[in-house]
C-alpha positions as CSV (number, residue, x, y, z in Angstrom):
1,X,-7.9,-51.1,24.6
2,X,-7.5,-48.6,22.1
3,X,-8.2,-49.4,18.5
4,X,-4.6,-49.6,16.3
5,X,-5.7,-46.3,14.2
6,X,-5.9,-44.2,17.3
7,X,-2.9,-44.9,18.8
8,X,-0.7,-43.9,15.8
9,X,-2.4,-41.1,15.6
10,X,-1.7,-40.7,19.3
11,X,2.2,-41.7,18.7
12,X,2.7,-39.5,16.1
13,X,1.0,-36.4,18.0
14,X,3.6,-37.1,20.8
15,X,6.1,-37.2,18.3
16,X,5.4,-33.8,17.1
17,X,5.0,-32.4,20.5
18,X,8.4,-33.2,21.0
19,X,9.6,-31.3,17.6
20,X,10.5,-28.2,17.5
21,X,7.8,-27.1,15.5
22,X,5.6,-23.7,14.3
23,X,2.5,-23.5,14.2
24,X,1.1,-21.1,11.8
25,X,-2.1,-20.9,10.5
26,X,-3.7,-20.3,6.9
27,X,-6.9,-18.9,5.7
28,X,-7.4,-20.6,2.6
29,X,-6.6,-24.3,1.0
30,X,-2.9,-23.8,-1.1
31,X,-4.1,-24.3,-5.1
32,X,-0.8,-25.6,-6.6
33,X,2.6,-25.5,-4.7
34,X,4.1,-24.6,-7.7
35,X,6.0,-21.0,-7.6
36,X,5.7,-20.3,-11.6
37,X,1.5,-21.0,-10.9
38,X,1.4,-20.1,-7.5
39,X,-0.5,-16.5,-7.5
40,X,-2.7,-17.4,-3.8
41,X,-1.1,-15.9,-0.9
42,X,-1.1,-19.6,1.2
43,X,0.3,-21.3,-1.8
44,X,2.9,-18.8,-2.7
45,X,4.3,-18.8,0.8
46,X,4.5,-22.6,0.9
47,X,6.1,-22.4,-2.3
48,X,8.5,-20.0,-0.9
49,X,10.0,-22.6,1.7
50,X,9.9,-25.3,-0.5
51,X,12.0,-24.1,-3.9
52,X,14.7,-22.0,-3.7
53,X,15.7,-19.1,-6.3
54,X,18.9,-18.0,-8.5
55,X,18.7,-14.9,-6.4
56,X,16.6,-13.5,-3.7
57,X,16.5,-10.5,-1.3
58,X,18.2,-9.9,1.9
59,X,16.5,-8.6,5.2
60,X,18.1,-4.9,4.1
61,X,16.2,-5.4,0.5
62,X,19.4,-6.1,-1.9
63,X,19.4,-8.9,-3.9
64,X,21.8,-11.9,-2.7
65,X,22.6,-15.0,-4.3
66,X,20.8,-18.2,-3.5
67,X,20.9,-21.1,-6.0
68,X,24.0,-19.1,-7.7
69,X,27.3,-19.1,-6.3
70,X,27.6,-15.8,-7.9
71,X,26.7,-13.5,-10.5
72,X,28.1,-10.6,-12.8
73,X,27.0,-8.8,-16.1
74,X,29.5,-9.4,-19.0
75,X,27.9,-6.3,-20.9
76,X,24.9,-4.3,-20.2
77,X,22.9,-7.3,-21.8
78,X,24.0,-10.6,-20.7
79,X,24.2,-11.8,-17.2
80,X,26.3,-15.0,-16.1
81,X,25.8,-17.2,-13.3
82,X,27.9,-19.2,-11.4
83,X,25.5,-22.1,-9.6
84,X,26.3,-23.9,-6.2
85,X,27.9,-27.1,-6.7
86,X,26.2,-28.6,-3.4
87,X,22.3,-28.3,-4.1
88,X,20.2,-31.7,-4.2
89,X,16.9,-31.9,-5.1
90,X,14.7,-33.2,-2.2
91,X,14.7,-36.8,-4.2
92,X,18.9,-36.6,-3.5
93,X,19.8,-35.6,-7.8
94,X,21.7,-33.2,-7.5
95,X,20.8,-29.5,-9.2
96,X,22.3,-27.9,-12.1
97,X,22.2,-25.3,-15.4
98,X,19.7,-27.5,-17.1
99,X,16.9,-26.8,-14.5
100,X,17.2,-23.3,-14.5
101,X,17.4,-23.7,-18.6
102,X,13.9,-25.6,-18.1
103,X,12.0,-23.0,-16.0
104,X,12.4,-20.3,-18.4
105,X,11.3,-22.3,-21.3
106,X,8.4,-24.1,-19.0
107,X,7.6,-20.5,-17.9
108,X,7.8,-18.5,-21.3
109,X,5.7,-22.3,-23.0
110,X,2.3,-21.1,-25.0
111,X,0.8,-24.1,-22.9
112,X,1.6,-22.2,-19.2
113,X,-1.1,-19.8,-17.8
114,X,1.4,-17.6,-15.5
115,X,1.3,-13.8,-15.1
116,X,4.8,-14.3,-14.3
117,X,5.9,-14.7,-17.8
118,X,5.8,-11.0,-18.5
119,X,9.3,-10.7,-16.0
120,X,11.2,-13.2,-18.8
121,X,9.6,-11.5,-21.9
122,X,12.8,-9.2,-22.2
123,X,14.8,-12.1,-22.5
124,X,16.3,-12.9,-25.7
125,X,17.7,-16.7,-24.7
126,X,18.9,-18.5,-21.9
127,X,21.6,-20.3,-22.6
128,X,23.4,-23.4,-20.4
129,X,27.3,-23.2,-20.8
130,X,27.6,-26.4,-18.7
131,X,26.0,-28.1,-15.4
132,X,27.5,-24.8,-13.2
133,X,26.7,-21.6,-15.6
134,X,24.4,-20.2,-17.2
135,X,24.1,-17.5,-19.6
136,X,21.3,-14.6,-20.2
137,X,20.8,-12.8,-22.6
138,X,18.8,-10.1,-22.7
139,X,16.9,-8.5,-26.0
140,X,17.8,-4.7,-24.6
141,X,19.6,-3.2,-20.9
142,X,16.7,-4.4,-18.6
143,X,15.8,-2.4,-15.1
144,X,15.0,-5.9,-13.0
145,X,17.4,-8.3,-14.7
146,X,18.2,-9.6,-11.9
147,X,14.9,-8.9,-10.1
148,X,13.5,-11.8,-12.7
149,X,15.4,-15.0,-11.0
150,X,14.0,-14.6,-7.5
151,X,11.7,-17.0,-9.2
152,X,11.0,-20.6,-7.9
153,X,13.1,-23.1,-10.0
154,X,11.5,-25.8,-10.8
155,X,13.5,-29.6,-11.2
156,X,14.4,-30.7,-15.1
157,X,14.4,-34.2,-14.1
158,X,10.8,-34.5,-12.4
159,X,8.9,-32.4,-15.1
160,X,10.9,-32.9,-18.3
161,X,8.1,-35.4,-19.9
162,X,4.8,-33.7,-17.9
163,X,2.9,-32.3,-21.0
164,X,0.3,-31.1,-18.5
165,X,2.1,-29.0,-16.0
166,X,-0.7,-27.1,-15.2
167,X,-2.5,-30.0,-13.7
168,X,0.4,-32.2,-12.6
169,X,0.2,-33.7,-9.8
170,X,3.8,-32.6,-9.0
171,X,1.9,-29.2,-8.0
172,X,0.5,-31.0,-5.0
173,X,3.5,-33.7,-4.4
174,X,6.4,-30.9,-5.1
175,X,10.4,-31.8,-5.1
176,X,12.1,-28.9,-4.2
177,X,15.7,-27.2,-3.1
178,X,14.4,-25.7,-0.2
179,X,14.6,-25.8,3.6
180,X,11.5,-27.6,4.2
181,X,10.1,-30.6,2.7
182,X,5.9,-31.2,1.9
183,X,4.4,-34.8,2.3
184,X,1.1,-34.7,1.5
185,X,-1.1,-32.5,0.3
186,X,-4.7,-32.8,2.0
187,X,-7.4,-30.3,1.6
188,X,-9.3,-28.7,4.0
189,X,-6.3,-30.7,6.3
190,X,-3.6,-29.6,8.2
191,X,-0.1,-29.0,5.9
192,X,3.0,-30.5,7.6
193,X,6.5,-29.1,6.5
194,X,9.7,-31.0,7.2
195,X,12.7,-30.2,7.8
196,X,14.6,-30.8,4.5
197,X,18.1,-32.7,6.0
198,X,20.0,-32.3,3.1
199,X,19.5,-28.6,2.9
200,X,22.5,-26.9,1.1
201,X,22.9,-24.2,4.1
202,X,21.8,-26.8,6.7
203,X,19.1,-28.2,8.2
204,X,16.5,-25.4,9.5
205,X,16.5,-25.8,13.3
206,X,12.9,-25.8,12.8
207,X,11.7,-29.8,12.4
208,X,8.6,-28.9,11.3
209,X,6.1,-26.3,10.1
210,X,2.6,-27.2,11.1
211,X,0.0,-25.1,8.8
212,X,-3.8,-25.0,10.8
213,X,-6.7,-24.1,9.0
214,X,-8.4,-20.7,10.1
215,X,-11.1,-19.5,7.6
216,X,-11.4,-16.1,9.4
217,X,-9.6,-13.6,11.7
218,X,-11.2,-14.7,14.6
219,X,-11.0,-18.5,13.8
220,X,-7.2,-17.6,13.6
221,X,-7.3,-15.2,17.0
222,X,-9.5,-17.9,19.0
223,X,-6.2,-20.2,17.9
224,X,-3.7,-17.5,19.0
225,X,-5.3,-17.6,22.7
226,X,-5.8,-20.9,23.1
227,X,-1.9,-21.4,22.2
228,X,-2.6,-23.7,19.0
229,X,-0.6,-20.9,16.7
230,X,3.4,-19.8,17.6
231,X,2.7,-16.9,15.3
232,X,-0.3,-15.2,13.6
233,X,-1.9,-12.0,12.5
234,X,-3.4,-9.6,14.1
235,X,-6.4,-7.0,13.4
236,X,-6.6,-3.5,14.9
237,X,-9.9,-4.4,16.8
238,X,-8.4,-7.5,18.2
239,X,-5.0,-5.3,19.4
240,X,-7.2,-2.6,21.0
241,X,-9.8,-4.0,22.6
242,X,-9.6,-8.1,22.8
243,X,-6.0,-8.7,24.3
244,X,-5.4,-9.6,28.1
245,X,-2.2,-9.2,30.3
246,X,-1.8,-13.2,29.5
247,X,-1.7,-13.0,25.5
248,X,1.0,-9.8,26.5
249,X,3.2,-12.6,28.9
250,X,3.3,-15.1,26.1
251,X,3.6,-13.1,22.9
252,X,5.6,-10.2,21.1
253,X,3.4,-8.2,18.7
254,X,5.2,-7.2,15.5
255,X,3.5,-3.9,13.7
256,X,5.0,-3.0,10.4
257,X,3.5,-0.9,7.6
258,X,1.8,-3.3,5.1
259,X,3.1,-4.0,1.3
260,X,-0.2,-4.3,0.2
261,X,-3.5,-2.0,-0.7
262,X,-7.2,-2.6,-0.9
263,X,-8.7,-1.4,-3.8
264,X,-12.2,-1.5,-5.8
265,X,-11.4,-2.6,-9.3
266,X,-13.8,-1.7,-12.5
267,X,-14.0,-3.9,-15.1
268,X,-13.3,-1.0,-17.3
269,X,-14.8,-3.1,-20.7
270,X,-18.8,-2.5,-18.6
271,X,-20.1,0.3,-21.2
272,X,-20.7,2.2,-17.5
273,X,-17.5,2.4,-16.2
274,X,-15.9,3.3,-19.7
275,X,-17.0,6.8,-18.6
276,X,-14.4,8.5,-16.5
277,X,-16.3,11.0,-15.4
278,X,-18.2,7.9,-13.4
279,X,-15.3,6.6,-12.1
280,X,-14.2,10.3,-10.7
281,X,-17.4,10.8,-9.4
282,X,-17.0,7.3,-7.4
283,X,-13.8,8.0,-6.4
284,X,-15.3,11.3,-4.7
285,X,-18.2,9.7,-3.3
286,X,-16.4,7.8,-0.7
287,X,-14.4,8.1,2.9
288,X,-11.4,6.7,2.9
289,X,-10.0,7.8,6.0
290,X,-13.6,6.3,7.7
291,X,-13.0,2.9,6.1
292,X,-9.6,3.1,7.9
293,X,-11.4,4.5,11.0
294,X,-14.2,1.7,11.2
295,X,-12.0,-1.4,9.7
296,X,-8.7,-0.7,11.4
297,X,-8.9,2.1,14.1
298,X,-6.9,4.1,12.7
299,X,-4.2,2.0,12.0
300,X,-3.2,2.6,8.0
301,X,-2.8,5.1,5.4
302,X,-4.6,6.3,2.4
303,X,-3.5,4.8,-0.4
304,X,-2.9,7.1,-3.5
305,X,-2.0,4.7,-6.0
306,X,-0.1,2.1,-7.2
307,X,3.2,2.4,-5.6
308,X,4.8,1.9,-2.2
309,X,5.0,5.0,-0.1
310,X,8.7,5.7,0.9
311,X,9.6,4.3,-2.4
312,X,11.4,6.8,-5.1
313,X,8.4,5.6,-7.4
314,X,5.5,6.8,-5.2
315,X,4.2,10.2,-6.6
316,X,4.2,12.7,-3.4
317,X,2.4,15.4,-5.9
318,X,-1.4,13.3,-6.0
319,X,-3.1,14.5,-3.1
320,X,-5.2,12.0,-0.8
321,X,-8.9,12.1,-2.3
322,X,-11.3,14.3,-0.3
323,X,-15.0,13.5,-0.4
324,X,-17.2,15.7,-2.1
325,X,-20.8,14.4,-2.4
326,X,-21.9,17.7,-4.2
327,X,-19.2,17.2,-7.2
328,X,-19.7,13.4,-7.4
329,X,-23.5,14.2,-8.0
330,X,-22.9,16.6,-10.6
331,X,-20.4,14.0,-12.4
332,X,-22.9,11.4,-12.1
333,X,-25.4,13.4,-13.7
334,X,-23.5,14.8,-16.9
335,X,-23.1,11.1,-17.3
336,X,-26.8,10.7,-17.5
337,X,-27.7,9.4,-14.2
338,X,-30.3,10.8,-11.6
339,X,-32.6,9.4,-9.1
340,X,-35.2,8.7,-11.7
341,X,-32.1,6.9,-13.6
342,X,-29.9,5.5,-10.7
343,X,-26.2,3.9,-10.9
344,X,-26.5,0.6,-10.1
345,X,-24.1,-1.7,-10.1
346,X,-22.5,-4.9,-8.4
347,X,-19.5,-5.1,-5.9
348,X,-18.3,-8.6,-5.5
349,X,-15.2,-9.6,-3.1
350,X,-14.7,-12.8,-1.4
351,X,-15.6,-14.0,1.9
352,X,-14.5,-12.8,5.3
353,X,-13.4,-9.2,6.1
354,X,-13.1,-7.7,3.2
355,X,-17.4,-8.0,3.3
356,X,-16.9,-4.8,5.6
357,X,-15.9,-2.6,3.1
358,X,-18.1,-3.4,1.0
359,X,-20.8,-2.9,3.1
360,X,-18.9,0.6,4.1
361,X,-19.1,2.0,0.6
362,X,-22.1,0.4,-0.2
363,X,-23.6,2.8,2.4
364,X,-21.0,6.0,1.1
365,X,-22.3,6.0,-2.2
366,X,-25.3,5.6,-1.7
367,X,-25.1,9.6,-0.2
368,X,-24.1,10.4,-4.0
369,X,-27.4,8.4,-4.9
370,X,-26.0,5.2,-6.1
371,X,-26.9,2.0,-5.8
372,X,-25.0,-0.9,-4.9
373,X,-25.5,-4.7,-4.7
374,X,-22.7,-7.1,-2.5
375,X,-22.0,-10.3,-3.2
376,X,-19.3,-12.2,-1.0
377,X,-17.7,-15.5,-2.2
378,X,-15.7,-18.5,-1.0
379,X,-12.0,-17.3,-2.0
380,X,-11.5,-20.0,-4.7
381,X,-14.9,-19.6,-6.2
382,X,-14.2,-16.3,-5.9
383,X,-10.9,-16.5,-8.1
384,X,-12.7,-19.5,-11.0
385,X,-15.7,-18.0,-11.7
386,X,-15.6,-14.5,-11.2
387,X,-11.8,-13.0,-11.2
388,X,-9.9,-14.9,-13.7
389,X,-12.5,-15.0,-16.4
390,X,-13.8,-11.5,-15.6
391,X,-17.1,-11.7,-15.3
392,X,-17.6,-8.7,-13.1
393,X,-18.6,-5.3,-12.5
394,X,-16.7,-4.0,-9.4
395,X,-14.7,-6.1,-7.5
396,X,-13.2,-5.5,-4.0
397,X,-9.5,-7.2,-4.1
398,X,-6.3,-6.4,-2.5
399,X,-2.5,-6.5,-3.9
400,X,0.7,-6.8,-3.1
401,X,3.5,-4.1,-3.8
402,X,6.8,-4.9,-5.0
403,X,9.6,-4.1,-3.8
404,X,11.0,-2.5,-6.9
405,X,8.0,-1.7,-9.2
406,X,7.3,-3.0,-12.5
407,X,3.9,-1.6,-13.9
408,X,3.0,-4.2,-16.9
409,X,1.6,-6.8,-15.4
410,X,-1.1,-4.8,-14.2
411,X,-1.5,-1.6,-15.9
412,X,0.2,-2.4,-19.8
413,X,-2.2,-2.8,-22.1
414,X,-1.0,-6.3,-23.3
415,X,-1.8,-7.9,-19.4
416,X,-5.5,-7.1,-20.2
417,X,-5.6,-11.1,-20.5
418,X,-6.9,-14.3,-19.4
419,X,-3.5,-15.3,-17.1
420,X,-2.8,-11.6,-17.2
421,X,-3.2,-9.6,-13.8
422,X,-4.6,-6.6,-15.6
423,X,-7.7,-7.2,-14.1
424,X,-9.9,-3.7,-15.0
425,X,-9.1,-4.4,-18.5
426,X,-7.0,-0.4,-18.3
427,X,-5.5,0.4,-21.4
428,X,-3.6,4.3,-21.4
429,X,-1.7,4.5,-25.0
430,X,0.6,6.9,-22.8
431,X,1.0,4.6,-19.8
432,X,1.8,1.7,-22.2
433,X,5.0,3.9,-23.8
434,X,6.7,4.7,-20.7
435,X,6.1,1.4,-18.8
436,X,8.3,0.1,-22.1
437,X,10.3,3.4,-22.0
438,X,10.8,2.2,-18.4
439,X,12.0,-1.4,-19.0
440,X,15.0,-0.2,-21.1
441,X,15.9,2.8,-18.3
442,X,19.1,1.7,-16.6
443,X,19.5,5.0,-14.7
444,X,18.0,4.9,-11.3
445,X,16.7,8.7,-10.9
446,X,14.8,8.1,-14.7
447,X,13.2,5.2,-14.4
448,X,11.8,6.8,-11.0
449,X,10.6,10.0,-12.9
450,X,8.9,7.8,-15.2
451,X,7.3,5.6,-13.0
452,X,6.5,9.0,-10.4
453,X,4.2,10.0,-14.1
454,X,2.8,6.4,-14.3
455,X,1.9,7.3,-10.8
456,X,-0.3,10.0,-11.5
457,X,-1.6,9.2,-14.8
458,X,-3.4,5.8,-13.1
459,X,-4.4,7.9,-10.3
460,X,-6.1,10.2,-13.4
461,X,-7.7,7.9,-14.6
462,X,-9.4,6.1,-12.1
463,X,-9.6,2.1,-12.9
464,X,-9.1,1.4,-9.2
465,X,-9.9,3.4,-6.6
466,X,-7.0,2.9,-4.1
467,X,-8.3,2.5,-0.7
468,X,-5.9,1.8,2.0
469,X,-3.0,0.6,2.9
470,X,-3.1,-1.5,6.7
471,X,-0.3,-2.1,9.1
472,X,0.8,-5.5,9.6
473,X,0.4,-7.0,13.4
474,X,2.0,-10.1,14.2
475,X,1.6,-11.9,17.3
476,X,4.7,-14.3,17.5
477,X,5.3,-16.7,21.0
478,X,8.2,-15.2,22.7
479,X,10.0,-18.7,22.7
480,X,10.3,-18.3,18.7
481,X,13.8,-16.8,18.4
482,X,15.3,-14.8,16.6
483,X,12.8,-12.7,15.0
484,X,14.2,-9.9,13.0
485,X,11.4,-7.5,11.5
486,X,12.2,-6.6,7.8
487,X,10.9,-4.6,4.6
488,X,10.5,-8.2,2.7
489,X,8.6,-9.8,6.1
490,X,8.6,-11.0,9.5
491,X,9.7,-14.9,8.4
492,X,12.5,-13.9,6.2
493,X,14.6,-15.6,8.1
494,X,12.0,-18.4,9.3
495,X,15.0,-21.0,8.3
496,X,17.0,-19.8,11.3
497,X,14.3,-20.1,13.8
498,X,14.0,-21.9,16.7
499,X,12.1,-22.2,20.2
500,X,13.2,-22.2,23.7
């Protein structure tokens, strides 16, 4: 006889064997399922299928509406919109003006820590006309007005009374309008999605999304063979060398040109890296087309700076970096550093691949004489202790471009703040003026001049160096249909999904 605990846990296996459910895996534990505090990359995508936005982007990369019905500017200021009149909250109340009302003034609070309160700082008020419209009101014509409400929307009625949304537990027990429901939150756990019934577009054919944990690439890969996983990532090495004729027969591999960049980040307050002709002289030191070689066989792209290639804001005029060991020397040494007198410094990153590149420049720069320390971290550890307070010298990090750019939260000035993702502490008096110059730039071809100079300026001045930018390789079961790659992602349209 089997003891009563083991055979639920056997009936409800059986009962999700008989789902139609994904299996996906995730790298880290979510912080807070909340999508105005969610900045991790596993919590942001739960968020993402559990709250739904005013407006959001289609697979072609034009804003649609989502929670609203519709939209239209009434001058070049103030933008109304027309809500749905068949949303629900997951707890059956139904949606309206005065959560959207909420979530700005929640978001734009003195007592919320979000970067993503510098998107609603060009709002003058929100204003709720009644329980189907809502007015905006800008403080000047703003390039991303719209751009602003593919933000989560949080629920009036759940959070109305929390004085302590930052730790609430309604960031680990969300209500949402989404197509998928969470019901417990569990760390170091698997994360079970459900199907949300009552979904204003209809229920997702998908019953359930299964989240595994897999701490590494090859954790996740060892899962992807063995057929625990119905989709996961891929790394170069793994595609080249480690894939038989059976993985081939059961899966599709998906390679698209990543969103994102690796970069080393200076904290640029360390009297050290204050001097640019240091920074230059780092930048020339290393190889970035053999960190590309060695980490992903070839598969990326220099990065240049800040902005997505193929984009009218990326700068085609900065050259890719060229190593010159002779220059970086000399640099080092009008900065006062020799071998009697070495640069020395710490690199920290966090755990798992991203050790490799560390250990690749560690070894480049030491050809221009410098020496550096590594220090790897668990990812949250990582994040409390050594990112968010700052307490660094060189961090190795990675970051995710947007689709259309907006340059303050990481290089103004005034995001050079605890909550703030300007992380190197940059500050360019000329940068700062036409990021605002920018914001106020209606007309497509100027705002991308300006942001083409922001471009190059960063570049200049060196508070990253930009490393690469990877191609994304997804492995996806061929029974998970339909799967249309996109700009915005592979899962874009994960709420039409289904398997064979």
């Amino acid at each position: 006889m089997f003891p009563m605990k083991v055979l639920t846990a056997l009936f409800i296996l059986a009962q999700l064997s008989f789902c139609a459910s994904l299996h996906i895996s995730m790298s880290a534990n979510p912080s807070r399922i909340n999508p105005i505090l969610s900045t991790d990359t596993v919590s942001s995508e739960i968020a993402q299928y559990i709250f739904n936005s005013l407006v959001t982007y289609d697979e072609n990369v034009s804003i649609k509406p989502e929670l609203a019905k519709s939209y239209r500017f009434l001058d070049n200021k103030t933008l109304l919109f027309t809500l749905r009149d068949d949303v629900f909250w997951s707890d059956g109340v139904k949606f309206s003006a005065k959560d959207i009302v909420f979530t700005y003034e929640t978001i734009i609070s003195p007592n919320i820590f979000t970067p993503y309160a510098e998107s609603f700082r060009h709002i003058e008020k929100v204003e709720m006309i009644d329980d189907l419209h809502v007015k905006v009101v800008y403080k000047y014509p703003y390039f991303a007005a719209l751009e602003t409400w593919t933000m989560g929307i949080l629920p009036h009625h759940i959070l109305k009374d929390d004085n302590s949304i930052m730790t609430s537990p309604f960031n680990q027990k969300p209500i949402g309008t989404g197509a998928f429901i969470l019901k417990d939150f569990s760390i170091s756990s698997n994360f079970i999605l459900e199907a949300n019934k009552n979904y204003f577009l209809g229920s997702p054919k998908l019953e359930r999304i299964i989240y595994h944990f897999a701490p590494d690439p090859a954790a996740e890969f060892l899962m992807l063979k063995s057929g625990d996983l119905d989709i996961g990532s891929l790394t170069p090495l793994q595609v080249k060398r480690q894939l038989d004729e059976k993985f081939h027969e059961r899966f599709n591999i998906y390679e698209t040109m990543s969103h994102s960049y690796s970069y080393v980040g200076f904290n640029l307050n360390a009297t050290k890296f204050k001097d640019a002709r240091v920074r230059e002289a780092l930048s020339l030191a290393i190889d970035r087309q053999e960190l590309i070689d060695l980490l992903l066989f070839g598969d990326g792209i220099i990065c240049t700076g800040p902005f997505m290639p193929l984009t009218k804001a990326f700068n085609p005029d900065v050259k890719v970096p060229k190593r010159d060991i002779k220059k970086a020397k000399e640099l080092l040494l009008q900065a006062g550093y020799n071998e009697k007198n070495p640069l020395k410094f710490e690199l920290v990153t966090n755990s798992g691949p991203r050790i490799y590149i560390a250990q690749i420049l560690q070894r480049q720069l030491k050809d221009a004489g410098v020496h550096v320390s590594v220090r790897a971290m668990e990812w949250q550890a990582f994040l409390n202790t050594v990112v968010n307070p700052r307490r660094f010298e060189a961090i190795i990090m990675g970051w995710q471009m947007g689709l259309k750019p907006d340059a303050y939260s990481i290089w103004h000035s005034e995001s050079a703040k605890i909550g703030g993702f300007n992380l190197a502490n940059y500050k360019n008096e000329e940068v700062d003026a036409l990021i605002k110059k920018a914001e106020k730039t209606v007309d497509e071809e100027e705002f991308y001049a300006i942001y083409r100079r922001i471009f190059k300026l960063i570049k200049d001045d060196n508070p990253y160096l930009f490393l690469y930018i990877p191609k994304t390789l997804t492995a996806v079961k061929k029974e998970i249909f339909p799967i249309r790659p996109s700009a915005i992602g592979i899962t874009h349209n994960i709420f039409e999904w289904d398997k064979k």
